[in-house]
C-alpha positions as CSV (number, residue, x, y, z in Angstrom):
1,X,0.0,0.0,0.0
2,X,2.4,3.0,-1.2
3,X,0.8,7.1,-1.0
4,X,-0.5,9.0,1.5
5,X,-4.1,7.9,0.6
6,X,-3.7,4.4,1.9
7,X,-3.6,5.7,5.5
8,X,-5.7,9.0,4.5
9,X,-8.7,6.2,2.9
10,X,-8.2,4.2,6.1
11,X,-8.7,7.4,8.2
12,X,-6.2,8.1,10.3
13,X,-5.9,4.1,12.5
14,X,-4.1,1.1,11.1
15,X,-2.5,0.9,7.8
16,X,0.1,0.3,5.5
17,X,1.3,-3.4,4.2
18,X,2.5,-6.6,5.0
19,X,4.0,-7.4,8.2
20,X,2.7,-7.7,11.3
21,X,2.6,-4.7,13.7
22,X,2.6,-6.8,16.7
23,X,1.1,-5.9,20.1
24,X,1.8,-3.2,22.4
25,X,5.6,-3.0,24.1
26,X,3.9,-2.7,27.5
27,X,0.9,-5.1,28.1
28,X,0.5,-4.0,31.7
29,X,-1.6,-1.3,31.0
30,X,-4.8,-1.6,30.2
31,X,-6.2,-3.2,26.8
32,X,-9.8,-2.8,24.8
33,X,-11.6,-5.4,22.4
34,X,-12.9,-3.2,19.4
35,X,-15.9,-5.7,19.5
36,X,-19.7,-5.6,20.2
37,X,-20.1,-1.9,19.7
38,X,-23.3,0.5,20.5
39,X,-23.0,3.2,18.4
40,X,-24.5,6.5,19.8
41,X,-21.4,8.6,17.7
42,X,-21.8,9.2,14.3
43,X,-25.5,8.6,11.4
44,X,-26.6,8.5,8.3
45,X,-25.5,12.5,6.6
46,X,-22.4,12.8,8.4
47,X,-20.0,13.7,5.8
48,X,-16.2,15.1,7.0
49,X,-13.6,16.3,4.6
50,X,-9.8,16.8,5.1
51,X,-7.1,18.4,3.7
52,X,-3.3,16.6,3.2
53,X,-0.4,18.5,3.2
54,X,3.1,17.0,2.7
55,X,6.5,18.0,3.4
56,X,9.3,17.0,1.9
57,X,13.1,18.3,1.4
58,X,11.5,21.1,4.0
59,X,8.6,22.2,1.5
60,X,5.0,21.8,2.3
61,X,2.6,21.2,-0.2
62,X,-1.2,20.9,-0.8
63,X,-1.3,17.4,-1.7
64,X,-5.4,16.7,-2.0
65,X,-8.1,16.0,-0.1
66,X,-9.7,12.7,1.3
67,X,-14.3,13.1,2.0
68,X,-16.1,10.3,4.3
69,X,-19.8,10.1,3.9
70,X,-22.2,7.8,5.8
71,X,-25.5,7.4,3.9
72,X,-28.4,4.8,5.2
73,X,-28.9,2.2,2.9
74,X,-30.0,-1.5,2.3
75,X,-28.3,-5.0,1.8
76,X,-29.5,-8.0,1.3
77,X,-33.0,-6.8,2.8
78,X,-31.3,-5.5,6.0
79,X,-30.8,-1.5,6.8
80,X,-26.9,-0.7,7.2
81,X,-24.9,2.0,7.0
82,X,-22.6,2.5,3.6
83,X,-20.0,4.4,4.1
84,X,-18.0,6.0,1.5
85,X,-14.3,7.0,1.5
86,X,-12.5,9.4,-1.4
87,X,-8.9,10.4,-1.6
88,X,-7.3,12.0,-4.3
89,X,-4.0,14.1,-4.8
90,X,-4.7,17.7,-6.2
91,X,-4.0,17.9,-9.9
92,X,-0.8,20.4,-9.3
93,X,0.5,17.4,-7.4
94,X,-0.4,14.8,-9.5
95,X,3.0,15.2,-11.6
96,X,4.3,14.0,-8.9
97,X,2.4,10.8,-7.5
98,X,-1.3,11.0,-8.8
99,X,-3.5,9.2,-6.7
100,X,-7.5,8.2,-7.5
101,X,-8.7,6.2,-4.6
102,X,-12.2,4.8,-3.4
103,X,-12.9,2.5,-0.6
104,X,-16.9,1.4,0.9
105,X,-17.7,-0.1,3.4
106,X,-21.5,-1.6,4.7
107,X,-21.7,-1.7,8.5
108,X,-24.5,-3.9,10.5
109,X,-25.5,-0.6,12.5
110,X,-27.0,-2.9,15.4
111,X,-23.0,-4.4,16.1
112,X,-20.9,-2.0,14.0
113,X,-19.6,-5.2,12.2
114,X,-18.2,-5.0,8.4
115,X,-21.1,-6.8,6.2
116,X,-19.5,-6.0,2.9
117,X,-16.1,-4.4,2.0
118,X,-15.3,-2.4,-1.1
119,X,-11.5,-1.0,-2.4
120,X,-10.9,0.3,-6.1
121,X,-7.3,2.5,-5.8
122,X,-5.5,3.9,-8.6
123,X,-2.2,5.0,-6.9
124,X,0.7,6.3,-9.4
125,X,-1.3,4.2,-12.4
126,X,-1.1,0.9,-9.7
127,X,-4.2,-0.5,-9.3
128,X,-6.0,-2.4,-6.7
129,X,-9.6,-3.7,-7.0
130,X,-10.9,-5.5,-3.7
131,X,-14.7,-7.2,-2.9
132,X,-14.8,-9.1,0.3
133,X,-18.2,-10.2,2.3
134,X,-18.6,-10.8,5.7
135,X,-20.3,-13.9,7.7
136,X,-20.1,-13.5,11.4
137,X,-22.5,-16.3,12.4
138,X,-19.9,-18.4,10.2
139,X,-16.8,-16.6,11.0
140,X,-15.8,-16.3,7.9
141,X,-14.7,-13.6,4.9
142,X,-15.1,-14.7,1.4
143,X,-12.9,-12.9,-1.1
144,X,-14.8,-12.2,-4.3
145,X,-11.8,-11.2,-6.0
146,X,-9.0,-9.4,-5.8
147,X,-7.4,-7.5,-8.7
148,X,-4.1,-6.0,-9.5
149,X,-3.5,-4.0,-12.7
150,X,-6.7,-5.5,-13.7
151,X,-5.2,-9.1,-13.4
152,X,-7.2,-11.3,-11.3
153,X,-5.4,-13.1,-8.4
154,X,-8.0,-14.5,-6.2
155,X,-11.7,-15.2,-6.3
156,X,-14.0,-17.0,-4.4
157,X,-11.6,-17.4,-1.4
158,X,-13.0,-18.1,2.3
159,X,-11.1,-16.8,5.3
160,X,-11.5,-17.7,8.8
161,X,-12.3,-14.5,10.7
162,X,-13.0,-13.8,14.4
163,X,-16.2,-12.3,15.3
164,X,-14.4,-9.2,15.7
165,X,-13.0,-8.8,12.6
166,X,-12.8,-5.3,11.2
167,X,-11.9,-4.2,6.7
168,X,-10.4,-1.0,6.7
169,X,-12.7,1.7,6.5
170,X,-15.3,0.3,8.8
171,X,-12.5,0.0,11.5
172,X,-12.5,3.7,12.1
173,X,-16.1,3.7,12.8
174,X,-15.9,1.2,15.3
175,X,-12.8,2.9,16.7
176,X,-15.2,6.3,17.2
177,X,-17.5,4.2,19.1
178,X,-15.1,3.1,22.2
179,X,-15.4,5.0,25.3
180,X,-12.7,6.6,26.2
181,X,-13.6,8.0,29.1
182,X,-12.3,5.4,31.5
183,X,-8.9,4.9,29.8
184,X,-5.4,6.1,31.4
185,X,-2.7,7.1,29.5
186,X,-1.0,4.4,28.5
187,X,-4.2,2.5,27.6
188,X,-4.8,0.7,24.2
189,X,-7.5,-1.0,22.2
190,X,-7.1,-3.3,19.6
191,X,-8.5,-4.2,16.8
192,X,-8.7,-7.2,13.9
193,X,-7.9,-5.9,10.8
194,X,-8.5,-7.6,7.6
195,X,-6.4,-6.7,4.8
196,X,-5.1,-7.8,2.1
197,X,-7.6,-11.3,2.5
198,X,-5.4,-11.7,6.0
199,X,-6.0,-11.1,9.6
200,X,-3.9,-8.7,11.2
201,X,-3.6,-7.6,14.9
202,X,-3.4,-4.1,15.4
203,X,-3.8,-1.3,18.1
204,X,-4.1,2.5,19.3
205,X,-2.4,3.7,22.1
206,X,-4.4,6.2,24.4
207,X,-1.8,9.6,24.9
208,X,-4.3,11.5,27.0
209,X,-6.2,15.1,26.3
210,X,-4.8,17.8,24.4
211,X,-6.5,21.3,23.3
212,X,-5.6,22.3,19.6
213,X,-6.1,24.8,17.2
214,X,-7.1,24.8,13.9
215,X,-9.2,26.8,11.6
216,X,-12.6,26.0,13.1
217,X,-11.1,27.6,16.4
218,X,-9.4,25.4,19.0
219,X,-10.7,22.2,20.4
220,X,-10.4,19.6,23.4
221,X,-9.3,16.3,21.7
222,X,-7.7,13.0,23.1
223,X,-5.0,11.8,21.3
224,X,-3.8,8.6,20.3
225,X,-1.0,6.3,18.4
226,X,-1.8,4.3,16.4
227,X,0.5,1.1,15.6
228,X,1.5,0.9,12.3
229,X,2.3,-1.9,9.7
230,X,5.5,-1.5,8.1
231,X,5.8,-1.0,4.0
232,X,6.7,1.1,1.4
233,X,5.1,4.6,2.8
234,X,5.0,4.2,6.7
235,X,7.2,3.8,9.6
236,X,5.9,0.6,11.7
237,X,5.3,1.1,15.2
238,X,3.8,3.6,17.1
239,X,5.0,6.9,15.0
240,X,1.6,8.6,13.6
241,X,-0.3,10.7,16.1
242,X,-4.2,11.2,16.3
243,X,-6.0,14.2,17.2
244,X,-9.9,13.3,17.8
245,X,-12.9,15.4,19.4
246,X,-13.1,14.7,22.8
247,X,-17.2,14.7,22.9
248,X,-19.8,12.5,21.9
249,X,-19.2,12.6,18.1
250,X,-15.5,11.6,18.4
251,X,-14.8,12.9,15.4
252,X,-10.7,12.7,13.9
253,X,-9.8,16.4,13.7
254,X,-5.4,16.6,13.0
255,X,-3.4,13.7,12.5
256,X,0.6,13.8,11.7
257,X,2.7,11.2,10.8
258,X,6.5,10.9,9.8
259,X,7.1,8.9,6.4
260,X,9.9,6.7,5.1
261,X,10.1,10.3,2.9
262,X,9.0,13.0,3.9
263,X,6.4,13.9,6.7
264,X,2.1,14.6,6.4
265,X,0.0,16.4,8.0
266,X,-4.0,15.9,7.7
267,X,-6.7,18.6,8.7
268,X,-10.1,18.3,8.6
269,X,-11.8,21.0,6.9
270,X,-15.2,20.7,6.7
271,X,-18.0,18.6,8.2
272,X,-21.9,18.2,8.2
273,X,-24.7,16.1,9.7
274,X,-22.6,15.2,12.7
275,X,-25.0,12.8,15.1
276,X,-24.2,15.3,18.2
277,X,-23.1,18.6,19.4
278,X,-19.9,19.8,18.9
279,X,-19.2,19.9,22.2
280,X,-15.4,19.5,22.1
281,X,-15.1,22.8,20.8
282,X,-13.9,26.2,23.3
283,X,-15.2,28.9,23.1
């Protein structure tokens, strides 16, 4: 998984390629299951936008823009939420790595459990097409196919899942849904992530609760970071930090993260329909 937009698409938790990013240096603190969620955080209409900015050889640049939206839908004759994910570079940097990515995911609302999972990247004329389903009562993932520069590799391929298991995109969601309130610095929650048709154990470390600034004025947040898998763009281990709205909505708000080249920074820059007050905000 190569640009920016791999972690940008993912939103700001667990990505990158390949190995493993292991489990937390210090298991003495305490750990969270991202499992059996109620979701009281975000509905259907929120849509959030951000900004990407990278630096490299000491230069920043406008690099593009990544949009979530969460619409209410139907699959299979059951309500869920599909949720949308967009990244791509602006066209003044597209000389430079041009990057045309979409990823969907369709979440059980009543568990916050991935029912269907959905990647089509086109990252500097790479491509990746991805369909995987979801059975929960079966434990199991079935790969519909997976594509690469329009070659198929794999189709029709079941993998044993826990009943925790998380794709991508719809592990930000669930992340937004933990309560925070009870964790001490120190703190992480873990997640299942499946990538790549493979299971891989990840987790966010809880850094406490910072006040920002940014352009919509300055915010309380906690702050978080996130372990890393290890490939051509990212850093593994616990290098990228997380920024999120420390009220009800949860919502990611600044994230910053040093590359193998260079260094990113993510804003958000607009949102909509959010489920609650912005309460996180100071007046």
């Amino acid at each position: 998984m190569k640009p920016i937009f791999a972690f940008i698409a993912a939103c700001f938790l667990f990505t990158g390629a390949a190995p493993d990013a292991g489990q937390p240096e210090n298991n003495q603190n305490g750990t969270l299951e991202v499992c059996d969620l109620t979701n009281s955080t975000f509905q259907a209409g929120e849509t959030a936008t951000y900004k990407v900015y990278y630096n490299w050889t000491a230069v920043w640049m406008s690099a593009g823009k990544a949009t979530f939206n969460v619409k209410s839908e139907t699959l299979n004759n059951k309500s869920v939420y599909h949720i949308i994910s967009e990244g791509k570079t602006q066209r003044t940097f597209d000389w430079f790595y041009k990057v045309r990515d979409r990823y969907e995911t369709y979440l059980d609302p009543s568990t916050m459990k991935p029912l269907k999972f959905v990647r089509d990247v086109n990252e500097g004329g790479f491509t990746i097409n991805h369909l995987y389903g979801f059975d929960h009562t079966k434990k199991e993932a079935l790969i519909y196919y997976h594509k690469r520069k329009g070659k198929l590799q794999v189709q029709n391929k079941t993998v044993a899942i826990s009943d925790c298991t998380q794709d991508l995109l719809s592990a930000v969601y669930a992340a937004r849904c933990i309560d925070y309130s009870k964790m001490k610095v120190g703190d992480v929650f873990n997640v299942e992530l499946f990538l790549d048709g493979a299971i891989y154990p990840v987790y966010a470390r809880y850094l406490g609760k910072e006040v920002i600034k940014t352009d919509f004025g300055k915010f309380r947040c906690v702050k978080f970071a996130p372990s890393l898998l290890e490939g051509d763009v990212f850093k593994g281990g616990e290098h990228m930090t997380v920024w999120v709205t420390d009220d009800a909505n949860r919502l990611p708000l600044y994230i910053e993260s040093p590359l193998t080249v260079g260094y990113v920074k993510v804003y958000l820059s607009d949102y909509s329909g959010l489920r609650n007050p912005m309460n996180a905000k100071v007046n």
